[in-house]
VMD Tcl script that draws the C-alpha trace (Angstrom):
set ca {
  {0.00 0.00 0.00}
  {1.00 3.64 -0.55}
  {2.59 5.25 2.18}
  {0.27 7.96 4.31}
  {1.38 10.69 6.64}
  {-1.57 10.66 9.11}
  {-5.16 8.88 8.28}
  {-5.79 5.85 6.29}
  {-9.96 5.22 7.80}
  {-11.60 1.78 6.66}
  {-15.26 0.90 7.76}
  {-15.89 -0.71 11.46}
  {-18.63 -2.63 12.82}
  {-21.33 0.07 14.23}
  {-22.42 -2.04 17.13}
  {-21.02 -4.39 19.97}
  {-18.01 -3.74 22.34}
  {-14.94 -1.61 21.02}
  {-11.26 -2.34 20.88}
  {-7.81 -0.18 20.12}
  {-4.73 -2.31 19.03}
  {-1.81 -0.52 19.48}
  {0.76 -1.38 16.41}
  {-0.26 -2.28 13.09}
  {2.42 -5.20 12.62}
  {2.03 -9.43 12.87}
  {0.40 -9.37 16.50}
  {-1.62 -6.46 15.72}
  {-3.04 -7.27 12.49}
  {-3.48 -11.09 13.72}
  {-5.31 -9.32 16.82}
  {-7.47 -6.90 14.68}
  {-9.00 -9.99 12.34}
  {-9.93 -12.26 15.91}
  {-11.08 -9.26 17.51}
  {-13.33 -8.14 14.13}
  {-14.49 -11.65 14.18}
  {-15.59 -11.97 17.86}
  {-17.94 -8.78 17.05}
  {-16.12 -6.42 18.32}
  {-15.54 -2.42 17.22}
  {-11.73 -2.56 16.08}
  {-9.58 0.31 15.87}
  {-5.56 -0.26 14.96}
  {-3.51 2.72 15.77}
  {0.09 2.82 14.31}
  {3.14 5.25 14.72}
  {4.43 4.53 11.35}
  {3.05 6.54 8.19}
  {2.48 2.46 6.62}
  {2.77 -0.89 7.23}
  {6.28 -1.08 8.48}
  {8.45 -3.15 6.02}
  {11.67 -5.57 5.62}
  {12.94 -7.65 7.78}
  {14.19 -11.54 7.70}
  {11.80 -14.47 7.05}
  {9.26 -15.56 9.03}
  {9.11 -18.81 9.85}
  {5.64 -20.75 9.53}
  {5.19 -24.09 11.36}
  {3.22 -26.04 14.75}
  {0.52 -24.38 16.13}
  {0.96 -21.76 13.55}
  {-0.01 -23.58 10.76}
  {-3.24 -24.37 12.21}
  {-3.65 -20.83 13.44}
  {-3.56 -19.66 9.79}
  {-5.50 -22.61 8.72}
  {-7.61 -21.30 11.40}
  {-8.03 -17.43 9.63}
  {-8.10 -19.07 5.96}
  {-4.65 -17.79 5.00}
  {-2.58 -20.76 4.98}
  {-3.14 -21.36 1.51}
  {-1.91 -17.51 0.82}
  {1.00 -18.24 2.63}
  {1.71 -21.89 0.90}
  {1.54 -19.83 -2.32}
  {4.38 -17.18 -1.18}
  {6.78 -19.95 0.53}
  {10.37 -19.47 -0.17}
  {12.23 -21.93 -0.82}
  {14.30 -24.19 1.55}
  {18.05 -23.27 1.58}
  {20.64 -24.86 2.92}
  {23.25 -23.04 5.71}
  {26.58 -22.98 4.66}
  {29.45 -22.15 8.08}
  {31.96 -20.12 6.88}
  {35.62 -19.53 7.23}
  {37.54 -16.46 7.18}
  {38.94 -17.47 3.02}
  {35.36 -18.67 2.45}
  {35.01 -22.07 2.65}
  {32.68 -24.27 3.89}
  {33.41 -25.80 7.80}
  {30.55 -27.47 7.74}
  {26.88 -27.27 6.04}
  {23.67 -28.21 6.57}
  {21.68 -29.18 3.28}
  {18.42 -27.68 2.36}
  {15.91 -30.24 2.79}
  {11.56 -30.22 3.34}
  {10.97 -30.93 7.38}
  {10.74 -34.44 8.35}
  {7.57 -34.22 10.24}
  {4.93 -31.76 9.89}
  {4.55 -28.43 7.41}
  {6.99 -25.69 7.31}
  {7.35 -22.85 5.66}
  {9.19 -19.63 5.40}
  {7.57 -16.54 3.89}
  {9.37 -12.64 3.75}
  {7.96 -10.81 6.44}
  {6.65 -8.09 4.10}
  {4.16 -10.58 2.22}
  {2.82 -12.40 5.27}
  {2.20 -8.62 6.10}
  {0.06 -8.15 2.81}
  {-1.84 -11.10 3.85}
  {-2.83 -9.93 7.33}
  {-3.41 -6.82 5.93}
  {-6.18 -7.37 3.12}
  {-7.79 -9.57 5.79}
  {-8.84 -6.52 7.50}
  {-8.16 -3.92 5.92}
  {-11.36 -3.09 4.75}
  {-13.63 -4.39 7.93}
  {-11.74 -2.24 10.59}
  {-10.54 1.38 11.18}
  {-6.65 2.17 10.73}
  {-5.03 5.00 11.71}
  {-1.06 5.37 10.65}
  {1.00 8.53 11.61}
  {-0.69 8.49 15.34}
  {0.31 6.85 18.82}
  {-1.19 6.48 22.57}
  {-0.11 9.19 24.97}
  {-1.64 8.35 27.97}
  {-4.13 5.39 29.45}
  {-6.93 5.94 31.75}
  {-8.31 2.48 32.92}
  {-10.90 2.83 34.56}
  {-13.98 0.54 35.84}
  {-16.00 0.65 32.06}
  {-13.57 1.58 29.75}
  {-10.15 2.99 29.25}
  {-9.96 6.70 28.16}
  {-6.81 6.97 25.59}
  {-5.19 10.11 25.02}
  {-3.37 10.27 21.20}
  {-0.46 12.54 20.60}
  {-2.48 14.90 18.40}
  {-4.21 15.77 22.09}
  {-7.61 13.54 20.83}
  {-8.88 11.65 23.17}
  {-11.69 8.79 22.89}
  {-12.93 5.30 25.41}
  {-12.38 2.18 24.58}
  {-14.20 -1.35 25.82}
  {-10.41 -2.67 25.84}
  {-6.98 -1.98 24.72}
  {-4.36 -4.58 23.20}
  {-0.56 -3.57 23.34}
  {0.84 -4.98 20.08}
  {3.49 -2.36 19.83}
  {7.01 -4.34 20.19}
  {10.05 -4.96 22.17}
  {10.06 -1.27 22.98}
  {5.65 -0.83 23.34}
  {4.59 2.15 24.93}
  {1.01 0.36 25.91}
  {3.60 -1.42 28.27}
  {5.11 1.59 29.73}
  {1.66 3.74 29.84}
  {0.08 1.07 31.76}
  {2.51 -1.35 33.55}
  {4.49 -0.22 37.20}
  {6.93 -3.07 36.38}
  {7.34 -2.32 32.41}
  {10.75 -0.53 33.28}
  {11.66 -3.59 34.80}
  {10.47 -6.70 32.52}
  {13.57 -6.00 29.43}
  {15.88 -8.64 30.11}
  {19.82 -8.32 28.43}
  {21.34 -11.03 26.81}
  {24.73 -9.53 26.19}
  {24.80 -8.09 22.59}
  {23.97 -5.83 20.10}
  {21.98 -7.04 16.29}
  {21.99 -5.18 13.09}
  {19.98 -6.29 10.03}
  {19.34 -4.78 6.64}
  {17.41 -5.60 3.70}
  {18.84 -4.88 0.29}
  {18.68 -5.84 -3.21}
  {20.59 -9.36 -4.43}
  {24.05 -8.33 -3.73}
  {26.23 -11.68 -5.72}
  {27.57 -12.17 -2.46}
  {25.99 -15.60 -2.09}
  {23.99 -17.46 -4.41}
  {19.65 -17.67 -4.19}
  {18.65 -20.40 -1.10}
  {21.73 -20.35 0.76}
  {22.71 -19.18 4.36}
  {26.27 -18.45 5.20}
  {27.17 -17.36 8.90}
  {30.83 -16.88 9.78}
  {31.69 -16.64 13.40}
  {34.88 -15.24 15.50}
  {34.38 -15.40 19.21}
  {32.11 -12.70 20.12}
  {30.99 -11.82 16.92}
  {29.15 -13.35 13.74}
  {28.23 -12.22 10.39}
  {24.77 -13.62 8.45}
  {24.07 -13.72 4.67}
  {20.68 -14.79 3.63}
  {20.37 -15.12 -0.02}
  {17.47 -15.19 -2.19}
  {16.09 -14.46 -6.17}
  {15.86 -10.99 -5.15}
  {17.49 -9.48 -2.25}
  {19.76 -10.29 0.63}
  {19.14 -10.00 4.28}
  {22.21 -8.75 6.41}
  {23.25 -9.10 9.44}
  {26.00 -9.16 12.15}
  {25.98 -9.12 16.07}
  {28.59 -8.63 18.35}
  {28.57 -9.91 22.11}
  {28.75 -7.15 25.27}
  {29.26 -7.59 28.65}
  {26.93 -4.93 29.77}
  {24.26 -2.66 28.50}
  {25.42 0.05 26.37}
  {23.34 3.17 26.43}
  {22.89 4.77 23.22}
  {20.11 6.67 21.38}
  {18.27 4.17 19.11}
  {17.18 6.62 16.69}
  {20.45 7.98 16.42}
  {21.97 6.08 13.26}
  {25.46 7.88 13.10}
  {26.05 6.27 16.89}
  {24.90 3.04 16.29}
  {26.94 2.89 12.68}
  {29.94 3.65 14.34}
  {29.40 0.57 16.79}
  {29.05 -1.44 14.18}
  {32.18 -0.61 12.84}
  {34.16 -0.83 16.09}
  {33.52 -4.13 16.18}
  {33.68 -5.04 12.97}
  {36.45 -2.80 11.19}
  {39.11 -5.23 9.82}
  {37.56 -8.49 9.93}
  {37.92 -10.56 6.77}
  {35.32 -12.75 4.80}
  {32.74 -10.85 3.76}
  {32.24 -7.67 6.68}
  {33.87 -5.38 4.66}
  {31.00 -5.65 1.71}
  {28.43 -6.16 4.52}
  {30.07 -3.06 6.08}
  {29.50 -1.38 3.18}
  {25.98 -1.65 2.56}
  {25.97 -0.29 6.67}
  {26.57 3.36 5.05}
  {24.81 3.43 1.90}
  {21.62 4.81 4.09}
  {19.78 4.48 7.20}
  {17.53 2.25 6.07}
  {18.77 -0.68 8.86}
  {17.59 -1.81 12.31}
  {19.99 -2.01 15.09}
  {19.23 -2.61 18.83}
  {19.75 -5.24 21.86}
  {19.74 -8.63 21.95}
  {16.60 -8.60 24.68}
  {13.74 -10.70 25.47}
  {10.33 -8.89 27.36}
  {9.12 -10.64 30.56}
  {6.41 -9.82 32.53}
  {4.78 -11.36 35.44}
  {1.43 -10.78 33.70}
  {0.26 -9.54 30.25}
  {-2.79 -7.53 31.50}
  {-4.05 -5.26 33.89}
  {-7.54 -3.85 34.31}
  {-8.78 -3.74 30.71}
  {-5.25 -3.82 29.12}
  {-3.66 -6.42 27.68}
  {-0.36 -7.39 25.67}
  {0.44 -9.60 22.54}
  {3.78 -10.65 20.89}
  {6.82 -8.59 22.15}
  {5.19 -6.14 23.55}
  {4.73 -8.44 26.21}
  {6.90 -11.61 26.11}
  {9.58 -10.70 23.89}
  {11.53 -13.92 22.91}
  {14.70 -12.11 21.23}
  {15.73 -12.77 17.62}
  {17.40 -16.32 18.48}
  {14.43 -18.02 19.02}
  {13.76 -17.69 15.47}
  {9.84 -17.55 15.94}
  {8.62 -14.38 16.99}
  {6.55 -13.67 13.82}
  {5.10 -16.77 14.85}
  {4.78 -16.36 18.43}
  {2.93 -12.93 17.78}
  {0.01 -14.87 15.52}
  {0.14 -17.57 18.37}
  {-0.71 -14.94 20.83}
  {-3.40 -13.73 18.84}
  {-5.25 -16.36 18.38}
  {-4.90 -17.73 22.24}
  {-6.12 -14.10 23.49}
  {-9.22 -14.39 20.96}
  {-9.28 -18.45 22.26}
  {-10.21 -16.73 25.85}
  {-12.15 -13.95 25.03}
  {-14.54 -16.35 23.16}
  {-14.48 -18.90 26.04}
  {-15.33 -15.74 28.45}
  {-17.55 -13.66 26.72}
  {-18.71 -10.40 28.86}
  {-15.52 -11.28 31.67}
  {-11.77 -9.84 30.39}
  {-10.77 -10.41 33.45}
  {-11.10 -14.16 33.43}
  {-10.36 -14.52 29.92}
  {-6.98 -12.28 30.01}
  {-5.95 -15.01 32.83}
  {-6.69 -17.73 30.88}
  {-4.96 -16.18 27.95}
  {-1.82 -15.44 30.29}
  {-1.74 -19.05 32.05}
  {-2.14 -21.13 28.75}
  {0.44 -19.61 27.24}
  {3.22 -18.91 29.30}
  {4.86 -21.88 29.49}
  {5.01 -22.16 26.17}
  {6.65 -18.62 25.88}
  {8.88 -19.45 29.28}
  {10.10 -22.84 27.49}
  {11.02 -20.54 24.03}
  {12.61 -18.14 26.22}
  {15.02 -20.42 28.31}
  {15.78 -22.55 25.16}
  {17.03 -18.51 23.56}
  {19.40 -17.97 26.57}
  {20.91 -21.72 26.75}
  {21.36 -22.74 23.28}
  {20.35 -20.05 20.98}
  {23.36 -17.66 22.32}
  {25.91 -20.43 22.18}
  {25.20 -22.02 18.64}
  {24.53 -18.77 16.72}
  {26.63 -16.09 18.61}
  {29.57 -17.90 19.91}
  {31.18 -15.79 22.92}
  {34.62 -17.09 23.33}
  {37.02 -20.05 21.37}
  {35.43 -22.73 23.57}
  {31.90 -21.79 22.84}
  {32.85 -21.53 18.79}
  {34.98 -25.08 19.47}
  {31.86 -27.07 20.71}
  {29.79 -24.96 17.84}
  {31.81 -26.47 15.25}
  {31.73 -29.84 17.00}
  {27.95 -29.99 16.62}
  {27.97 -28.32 13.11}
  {30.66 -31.71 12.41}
  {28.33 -33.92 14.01}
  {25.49 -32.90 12.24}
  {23.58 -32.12 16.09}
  {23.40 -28.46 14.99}
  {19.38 -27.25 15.04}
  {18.54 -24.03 13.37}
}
mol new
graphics top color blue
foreach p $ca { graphics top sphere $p radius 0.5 }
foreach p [lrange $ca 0 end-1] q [lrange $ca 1 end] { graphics top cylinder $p $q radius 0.2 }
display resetview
């Protein structure tokens, strides 16, 4: 869709309760089409002047298959699978320590699908049954006994039945409405920067390379089209920096990168061409609830799992669907059904978490020789799970 600096209004249900989801990405848009077809009033409310775009893969498998089956997109999404690619470990000259071939799952359906198409998909599922509003974000939360009173930064102000934080790692539903939101960002010790960009001929279509020196790791995914970059670098503590400064965050990049071989210095390269690049924390968001009064939180916003667990897209259409799950098992109560919501699920999320911090960190951002050592091992073995 065409990008618009403030309003773009679609046509909402006159009647029954009303809803504002804050952030119009995965968790939002999965939220809007349950909450649309439980009968209630949805509004979406996003910062960004459009649908926010690029981004790696998302992956598409478990209870998210049936979840799409579920909203009648899975065959949509079938249709824009990529295909499988093998992962190729990488040493400095650029060849191959050890690779793991591209293959279909052995159990089950998988799929992977850019993050901008399954974001098409959400999108025309809704698009023209609720109201979104792009170039606007909540100031302030009143929750009160019937209704929350939201105040928007353009100093409107309207009630809502209930309000659903889908606004990321960094949501400011969280921070409006949570006591313990300063406290619920957990560190993992480092620092991520991806990019999107056009096929670069540094690796061929289907193919992952990732090349590794103890503390830091570069990522190439290749496809027909473009490239997703990335590298990460380990920290021992918390670095504060402005994340919408992209100068400051450049020049970390290059601190920890400048005169590394393989191929950082191309990757470095496409760094400065522009700003167009995300950069922030290694982090995962947890809570010791994901609602208060008539509040609630889906995907990051609330349980963050961090970029190693490789399934947040996923975990934010999971979430979705088990908050609708509730609502429709407790029609007229929030209360009960955002404690349902929060106790089937976060075990699940806990499990995801834990699995992030005690294998995710070691296999795909090695911190010292031993840690890259037993990497390699596995990779040798053929134990390594990506």
């Amino acid at each position: 869709m065409a990008a618009r600096s403030s309003l773009a209004t679609h046509a909402a249900p006159p009647h029954g309760p009303s809803v504002l989801i804050s952030g119009a990405g995965f968790a939002g848009l999965a939220t809007a089409w349950w909450m649309n077809r439980l009968g209630y009033r949805v509004t979406v409310v996003e910062i960004a002047n459009a649908l926010r775009r690029g981004g790696t893969p998302v992956d598409i498998e478990g209870e998210t298959i049936d979840v799409l089956a579920r909203m009648g997109m899975l065959d949509a999404v079938r249709a824009r699978a990529l295909p499988p690619r093998s992962v190729a470990f990488k040493n400095a000259d650029d060849t191959t320590a050890g690779e793991l071939p591209a293959q279909p799952p052995a159990q089950g359906e998988q799929y992977e699908i850019h993050r901008d198409d399954l974001s098409a998909i959400l999108f025309a599922a809704v698009a023209d049954e609720i109201e979104i509003i792009f170039g606007r974000s909540i100031v302030g939360l009143d929750d009160g006994a019937d209704g929350v009173s939201v105040t928007f930064d353009d100093g409107s102000k309207a009630d809502y039945t209930l309000v659903i934080g889908c606004d990321g790692n960094r949501s400011k539903t969280r921070r409006l409405a949570f006591a313990e939101a300063e406290m619920s960002s957990r560190f993992m010790g480092g620092y991520f920067f991806i990019k999107v960009v056009a096929e670069t001929g540094l690796l061929p279509a289907n193919v992952t390379e990732i090349f590794s020196l103890p503390g830091r790791t570069a990522l190439l995914n290749g496809y027909e089209d473009r490239t997703d970059i990335a590298l990460a670098f380990r920290s021992d503590r918390a670095i504060d920096y402005d994340h919408r400064d992209r100068a400051a965050q450049r020049a970390m990049i290059h601190d920890h990168f400048a005169g590394i071989g393989w191929k950082v210095p191309a990757i470095l390269a496409h760094l400065d061409a522009d700003d167009d690049f995300y950069f922030d924390e290694l982090n995962q968001i947890r809570m010791p609830d994901w609602s208060k009064g008539r509040i609630a939180l889906v995907g990051d916003a609330g349980y963050c799992l961090s970029p190693l667990a490789g399934m947040g897209g996923s975990m934010a259409l999971i979430g979705a669907a088990r908050l609708a799950d509730a609502l429709g098992r407790h029609r007229n109560d929030h209360v009960a059904a955002f404690r349902d919501y929060h106790e089937g699920l976060r075990a699940f999320v806990r499990d995801v978490q834990e699995k992030a911090i005690t294998q995710g960190m070691a296999m795909m951002f090695p911190a010292d020789e031993t840690e890259l050592a037993e990497r390699d091992e596995c990779i040798r073995a053929g134990t390594f799970d990506v």
